[in-house]
N, C-alpha and C positions, 0 to 999 in steps of 0.2 A: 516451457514448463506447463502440464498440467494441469488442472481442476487439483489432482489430488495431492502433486506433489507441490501444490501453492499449498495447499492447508496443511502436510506435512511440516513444512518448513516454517509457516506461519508461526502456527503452535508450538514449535518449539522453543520461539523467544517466550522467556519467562512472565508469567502471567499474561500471557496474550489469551483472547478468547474471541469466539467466533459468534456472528449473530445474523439472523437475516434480515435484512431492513427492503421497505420501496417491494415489496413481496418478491422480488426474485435477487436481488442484490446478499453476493455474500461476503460481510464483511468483520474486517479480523482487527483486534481493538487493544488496546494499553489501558488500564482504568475508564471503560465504558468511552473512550474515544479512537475513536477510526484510524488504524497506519496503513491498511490495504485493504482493497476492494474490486471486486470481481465479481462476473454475473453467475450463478449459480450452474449453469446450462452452458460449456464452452461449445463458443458457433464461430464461424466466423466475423460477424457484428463484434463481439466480444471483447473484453478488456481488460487488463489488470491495471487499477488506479493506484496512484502511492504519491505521498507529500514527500517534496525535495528540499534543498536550496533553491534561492534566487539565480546561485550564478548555475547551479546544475539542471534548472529547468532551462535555461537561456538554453543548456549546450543540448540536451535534449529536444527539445522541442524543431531542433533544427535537421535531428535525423527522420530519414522517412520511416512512420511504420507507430511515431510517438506523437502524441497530442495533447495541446491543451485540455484538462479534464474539463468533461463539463460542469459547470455551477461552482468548481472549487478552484481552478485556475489562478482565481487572484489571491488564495493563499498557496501557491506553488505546485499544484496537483496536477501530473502529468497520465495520461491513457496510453499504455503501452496498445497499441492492436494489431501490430504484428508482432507473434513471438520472436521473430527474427530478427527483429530490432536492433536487440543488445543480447547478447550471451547470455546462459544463464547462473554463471557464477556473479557476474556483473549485476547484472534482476536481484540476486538473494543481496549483494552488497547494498544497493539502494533502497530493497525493504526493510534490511534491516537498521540503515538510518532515515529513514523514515519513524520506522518504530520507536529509535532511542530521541526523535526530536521530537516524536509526540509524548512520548516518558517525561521529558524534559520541561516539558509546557505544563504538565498536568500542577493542580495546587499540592505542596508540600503535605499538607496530610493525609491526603493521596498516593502519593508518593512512598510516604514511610509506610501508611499500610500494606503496600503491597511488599516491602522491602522486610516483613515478617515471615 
């Protein structure tokens, strides 16, 4: 997947929106918090970050190509760096519970706002 077709797909979960943080990070948000993250510039270095499960980071992290995110790891943040990783019907299945766990987390008035 992409540079573009990540931000297609991003934005198309409901109220998600994009922002650029750390001046070249670009990353894609539920109420001002973080479900995916990618470097602006696809290079090889490069990565798409996204919050898991406990036991979904366990079974990822075990394939070649995926890694512990750096700095967020210990809330379940995995660094896909090879696209070939995982599939990418699989990639959109995990950003998008990514998304709906950080939906989840956010405070209820929060929540309902955006649910207007």
């Amino acid at each position: 997947m992409n540079i573009e077709q990540l931000r297609k797909f991003c934005l198309s979960l409901p109220h998600a929106t994009e922002d650029v943080k750390w001046g070249s990070d670009l990353c894609f948000c539920i109420g001002e918090k973080m479900f995916a993250v990618t470097g602006l510039e696809m290079s090889e270095n490069n990565s798409i970050s996204f919050k898991c499960t406990p036991e979904k980071f366990a079974e990822l992290i075990e394939k070649d190509g995926i890694l512990p995110a750096a700095y967020v790891a210990r809330y379940y943040w995995v660094a896909l760096q090879n696209p070939d990783a995982i599939a990418e019907r699989e990639l959109k299945e995990l950003i998008s519970k990514s998304y709906q766990m950080v939906f989840e987390k956010l405070p209820t008035k929060v929540r309902k706002s955006l649910a207007k």
